[in-house]
C-alpha positions as CSV (number, residue, x, y, z in Angstrom):
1,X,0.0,0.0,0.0
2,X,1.5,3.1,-1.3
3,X,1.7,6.5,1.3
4,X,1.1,9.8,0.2
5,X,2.9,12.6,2.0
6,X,4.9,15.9,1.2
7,X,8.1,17.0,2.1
8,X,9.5,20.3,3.0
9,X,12.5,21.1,1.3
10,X,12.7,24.7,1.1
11,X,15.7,24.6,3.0
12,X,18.9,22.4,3.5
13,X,17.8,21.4,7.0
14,X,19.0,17.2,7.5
15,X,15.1,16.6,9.1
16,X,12.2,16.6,6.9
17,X,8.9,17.6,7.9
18,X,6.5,15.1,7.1
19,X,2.9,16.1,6.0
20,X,1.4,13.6,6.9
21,X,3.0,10.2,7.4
22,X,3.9,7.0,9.3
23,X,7.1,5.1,9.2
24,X,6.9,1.4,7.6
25,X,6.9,-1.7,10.0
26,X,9.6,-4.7,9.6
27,X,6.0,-6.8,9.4
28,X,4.2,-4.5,6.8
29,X,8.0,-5.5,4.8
30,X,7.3,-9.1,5.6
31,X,4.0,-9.0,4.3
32,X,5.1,-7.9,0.8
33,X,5.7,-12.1,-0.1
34,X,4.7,-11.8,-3.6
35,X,3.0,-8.5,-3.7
36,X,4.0,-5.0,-4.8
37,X,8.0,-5.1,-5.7
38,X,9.6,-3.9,-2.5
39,X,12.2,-0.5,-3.3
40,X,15.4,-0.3,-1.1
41,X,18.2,1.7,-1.6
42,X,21.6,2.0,-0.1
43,X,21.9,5.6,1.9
44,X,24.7,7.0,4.2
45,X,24.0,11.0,5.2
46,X,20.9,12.6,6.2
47,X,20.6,14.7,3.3
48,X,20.4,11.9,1.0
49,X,18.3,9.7,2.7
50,X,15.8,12.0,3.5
51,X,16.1,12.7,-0.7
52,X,15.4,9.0,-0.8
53,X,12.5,8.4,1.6
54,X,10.1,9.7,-0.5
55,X,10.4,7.0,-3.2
56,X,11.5,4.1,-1.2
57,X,10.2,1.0,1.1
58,X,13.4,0.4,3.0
59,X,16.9,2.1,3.1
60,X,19.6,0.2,3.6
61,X,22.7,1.5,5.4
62,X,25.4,-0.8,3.6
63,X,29.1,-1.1,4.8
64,X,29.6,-0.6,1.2
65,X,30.2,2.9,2.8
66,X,33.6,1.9,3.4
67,X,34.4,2.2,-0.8
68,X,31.6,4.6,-1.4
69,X,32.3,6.9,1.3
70,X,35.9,6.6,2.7
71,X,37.8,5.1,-0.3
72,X,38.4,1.2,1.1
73,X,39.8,-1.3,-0.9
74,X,36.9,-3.4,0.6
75,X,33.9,-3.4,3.4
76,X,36.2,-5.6,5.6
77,X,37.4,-2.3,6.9
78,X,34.4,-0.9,8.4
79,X,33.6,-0.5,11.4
80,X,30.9,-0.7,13.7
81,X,31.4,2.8,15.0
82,X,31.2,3.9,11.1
83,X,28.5,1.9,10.5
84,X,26.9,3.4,13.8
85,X,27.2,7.2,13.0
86,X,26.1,6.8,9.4
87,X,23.2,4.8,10.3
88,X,22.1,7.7,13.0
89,X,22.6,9.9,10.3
90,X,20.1,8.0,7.6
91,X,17.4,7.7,10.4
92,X,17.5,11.0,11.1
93,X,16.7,12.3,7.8
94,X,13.9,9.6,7.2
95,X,10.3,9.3,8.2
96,X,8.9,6.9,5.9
97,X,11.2,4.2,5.0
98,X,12.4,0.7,7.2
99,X,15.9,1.7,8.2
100,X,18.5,-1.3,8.0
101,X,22.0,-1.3,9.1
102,X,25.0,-3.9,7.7
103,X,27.1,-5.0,10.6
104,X,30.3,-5.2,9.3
105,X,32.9,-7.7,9.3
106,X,34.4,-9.1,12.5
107,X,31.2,-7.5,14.7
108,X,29.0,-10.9,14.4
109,X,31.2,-13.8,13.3
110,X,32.4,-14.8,16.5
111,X,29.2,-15.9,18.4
112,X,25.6,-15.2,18.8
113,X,26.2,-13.2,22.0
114,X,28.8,-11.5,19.9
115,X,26.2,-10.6,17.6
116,X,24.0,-9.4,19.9
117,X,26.0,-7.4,21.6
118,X,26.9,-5.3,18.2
119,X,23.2,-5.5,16.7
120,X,22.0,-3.9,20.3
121,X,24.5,-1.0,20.1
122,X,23.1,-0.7,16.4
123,X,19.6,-0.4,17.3
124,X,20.2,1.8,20.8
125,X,21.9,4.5,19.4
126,X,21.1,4.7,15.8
127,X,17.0,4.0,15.9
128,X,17.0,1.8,13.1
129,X,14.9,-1.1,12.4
130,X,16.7,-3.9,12.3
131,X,20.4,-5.1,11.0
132,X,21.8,-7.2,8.0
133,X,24.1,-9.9,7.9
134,X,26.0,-12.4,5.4
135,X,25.9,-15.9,5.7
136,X,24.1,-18.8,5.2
137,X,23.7,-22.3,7.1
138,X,26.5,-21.5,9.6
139,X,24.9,-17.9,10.4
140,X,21.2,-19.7,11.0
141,X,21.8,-20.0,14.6
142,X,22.8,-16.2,15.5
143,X,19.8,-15.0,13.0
144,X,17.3,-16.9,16.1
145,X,19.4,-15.4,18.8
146,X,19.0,-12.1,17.2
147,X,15.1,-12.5,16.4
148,X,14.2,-14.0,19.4
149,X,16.0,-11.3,21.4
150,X,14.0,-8.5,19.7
151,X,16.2,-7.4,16.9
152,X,14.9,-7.8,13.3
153,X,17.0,-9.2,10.7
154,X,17.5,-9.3,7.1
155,X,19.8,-12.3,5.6
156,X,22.0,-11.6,2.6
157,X,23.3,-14.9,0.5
158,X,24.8,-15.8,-2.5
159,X,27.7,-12.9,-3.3
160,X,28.6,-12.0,0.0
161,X,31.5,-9.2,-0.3
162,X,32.8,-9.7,3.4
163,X,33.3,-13.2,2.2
164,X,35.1,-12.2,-1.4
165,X,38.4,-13.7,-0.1
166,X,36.8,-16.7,0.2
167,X,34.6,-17.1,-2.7
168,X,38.1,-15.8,-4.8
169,X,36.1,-12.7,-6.3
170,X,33.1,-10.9,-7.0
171,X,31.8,-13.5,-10.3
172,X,28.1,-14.3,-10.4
173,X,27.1,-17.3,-8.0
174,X,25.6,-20.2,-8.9
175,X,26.7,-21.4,-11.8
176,X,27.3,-25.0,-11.0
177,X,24.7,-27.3,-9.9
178,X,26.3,-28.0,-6.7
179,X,26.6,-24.3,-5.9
180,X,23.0,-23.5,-6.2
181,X,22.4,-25.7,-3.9
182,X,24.4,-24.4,-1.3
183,X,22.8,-21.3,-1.7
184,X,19.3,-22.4,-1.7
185,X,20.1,-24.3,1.7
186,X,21.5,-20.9,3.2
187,X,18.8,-19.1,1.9
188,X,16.0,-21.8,3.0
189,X,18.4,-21.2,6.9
190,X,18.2,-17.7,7.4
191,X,15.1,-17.9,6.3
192,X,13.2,-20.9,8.6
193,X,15.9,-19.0,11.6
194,X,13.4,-15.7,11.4
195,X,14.8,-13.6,8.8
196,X,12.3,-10.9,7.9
197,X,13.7,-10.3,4.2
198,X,16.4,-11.7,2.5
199,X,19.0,-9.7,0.1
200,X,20.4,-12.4,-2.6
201,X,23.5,-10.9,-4.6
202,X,25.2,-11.7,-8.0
203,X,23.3,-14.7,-8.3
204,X,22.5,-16.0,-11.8
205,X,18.5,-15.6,-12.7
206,X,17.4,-19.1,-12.2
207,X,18.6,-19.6,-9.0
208,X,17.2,-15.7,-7.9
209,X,13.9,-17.5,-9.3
210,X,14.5,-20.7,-7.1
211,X,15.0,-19.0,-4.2
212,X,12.3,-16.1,-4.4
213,X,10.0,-19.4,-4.8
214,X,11.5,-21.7,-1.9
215,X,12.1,-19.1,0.7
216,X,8.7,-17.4,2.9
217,X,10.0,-14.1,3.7
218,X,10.5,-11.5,0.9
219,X,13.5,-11.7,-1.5
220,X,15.3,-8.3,-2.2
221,X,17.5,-9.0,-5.0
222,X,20.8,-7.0,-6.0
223,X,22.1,-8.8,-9.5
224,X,19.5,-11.3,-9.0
225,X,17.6,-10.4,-12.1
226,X,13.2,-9.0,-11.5
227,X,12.1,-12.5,-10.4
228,X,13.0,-11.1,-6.6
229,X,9.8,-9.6,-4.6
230,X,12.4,-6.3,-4.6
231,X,15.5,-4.8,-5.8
232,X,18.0,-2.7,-4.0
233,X,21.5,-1.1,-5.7
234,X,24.1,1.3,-4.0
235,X,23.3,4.7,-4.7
236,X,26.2,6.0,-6.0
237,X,26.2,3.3,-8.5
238,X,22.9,3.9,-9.4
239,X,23.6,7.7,-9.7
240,X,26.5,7.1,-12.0
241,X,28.9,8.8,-9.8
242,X,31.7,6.1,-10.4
243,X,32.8,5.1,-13.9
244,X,32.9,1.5,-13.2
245,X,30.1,-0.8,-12.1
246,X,29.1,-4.1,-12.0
247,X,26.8,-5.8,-14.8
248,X,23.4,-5.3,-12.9
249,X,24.0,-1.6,-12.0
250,X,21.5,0.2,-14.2
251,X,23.0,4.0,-14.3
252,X,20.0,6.1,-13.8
253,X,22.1,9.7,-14.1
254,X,25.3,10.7,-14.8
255,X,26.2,13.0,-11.7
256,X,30.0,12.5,-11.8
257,X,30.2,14.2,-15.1
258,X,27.1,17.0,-14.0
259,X,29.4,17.9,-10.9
260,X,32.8,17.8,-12.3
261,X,31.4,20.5,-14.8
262,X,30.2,22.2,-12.2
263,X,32.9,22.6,-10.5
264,X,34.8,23.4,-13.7
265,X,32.4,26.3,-13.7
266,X,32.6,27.5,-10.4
267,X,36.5,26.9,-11.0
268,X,36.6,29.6,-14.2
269,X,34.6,31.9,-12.2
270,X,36.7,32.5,-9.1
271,X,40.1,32.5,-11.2
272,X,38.6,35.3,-13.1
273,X,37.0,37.0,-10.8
274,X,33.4,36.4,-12.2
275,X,32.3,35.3,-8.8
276,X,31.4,36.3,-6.4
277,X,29.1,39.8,-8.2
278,X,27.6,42.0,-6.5
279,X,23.9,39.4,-5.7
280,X,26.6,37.2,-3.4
281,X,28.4,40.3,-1.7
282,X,27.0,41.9,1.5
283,X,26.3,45.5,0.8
284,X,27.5,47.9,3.5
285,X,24.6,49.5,5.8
């Protein structure tokens, strides 16, 4: 069911003022098996999610950060203090959307009381909805620790970047019989262990089929192909602000190239002294 609400943005203040509207629920997410396409998008500042919360179901506050943001190699050097302040950040400047928050690598591995102890700093100081985590079969039993303590939780199988070590690269899964599988079996774990939603990644289109079909909670896919009950892509990617993506990035602008003109502009201007004129200058009393 789709909300209707307006949004004031006649200034550059991080909250928006909401006109009316209520926040989605982690159940009215789960309820969207097989119905309207769920929208999710990465966000990381307040400014751009509250951009973003207009148009979307669920915002997802990925450690992808860690390329996007600070210029990592990888997400294996996040942190959870990172992934804490951005994810503040994004729920501030939201009032519509379910707010989701990665945990990063090396925050949840260890145990479920591990796990627990980072997803509850998560939700206590950022006011987010629930957190994310990779993994499949060997993840199952920390996904019940979590839910059963209280703290929603989305699953994320098939390419799983804190894993690329591991799996020797970013390539599209499943590709051998044997291999989708494996993944249906993770997906079928996290699942049955009370994931809410499930993000499947680089995943070849059968098997994005397969699972969308064998799991019960939603499938949000990311390179997964439109047989998933949603889609999500990283922001950035989707705004076209690097010059390389991955296959299943669909460039939806071309921002690098709008703001490296404008700061050609603004560049030209100040070296000769067309800027500031007299509309930018304070006049004297």
């Amino acid at each position: 069911m789709s909300t209707t609400f307006t949004l004031d943005t006649s200034t550059s203040r991080a909250t928006p003022t909401p006109a009316p509207m209520k926040r989605l629920t982690v159940p009215a997410i789960a309820g969207r098996k097989g119905g309207e396409p769920i929208v999710m998008l990465t966000a990381y500042t307040a400014r751009m999610a509250q951009l973003l919360d207009p148009h979307c179901d669920m915002l997802l506050v990925g450690d992808s950060l860690g390329q996007v943001i600070y210029g990592l190699p990888s997400t294996l050097q996040v942190t959870l203090d990172m992934m804490i302040a951005h994810g503040a950040a994004v729920v501030r400047g939201s009032y519509h959307s379910v707010v989701i928050i990665d945990m990063p690598f090396g925050s949840y591995e260890k145990s479920p009381e591990q796990a627990f102890e980072s997803a509850a700093r998560i939700m206590a100081e950022t006011g987010a909805a629930g957190v994310k985590l990779e993994g499949g079969e060997a993840m199952a039993a920390t996904v019940a620790f979590l839910t059963h303590r209280g703290i929603p939780v989305v699953g994320h199988v098939g390419l799983t970047p804190q894993a690329v070590n591991v799996l020797g690269g970013y390539g599209a899964r499943g590709r051998s019989d044997e291999e989708q599988a494996q993944i249906i079996d993770d997906a079928r774990a996290i699942a049955d262990a009370g994931a809410f939603a499930l993000v499947v990644e680089g995943v070849v289109e059968t098997l994005a089929r397969a699972v969308t079909d064998d799991v019960r909670c939603p499938v949000i896919g990311i390179g997964a192909s439109n047989a998933c009950d949603g889609q999500v892509l990283v922001i950035d990617d989707m705004l076209g602000m690097f010059e390389r993506t991955a296959r299943f990035v669909k460039r939806y602008d071309d921002l690098a190239t709008r703001i490296s003109s404008a700061a050609e502009t603004y560049a030209g201007e100040v070296r000769s002294r067309a800027f500031p004129t007299a509309a930018e200058t304070y006049a004297p009393k």
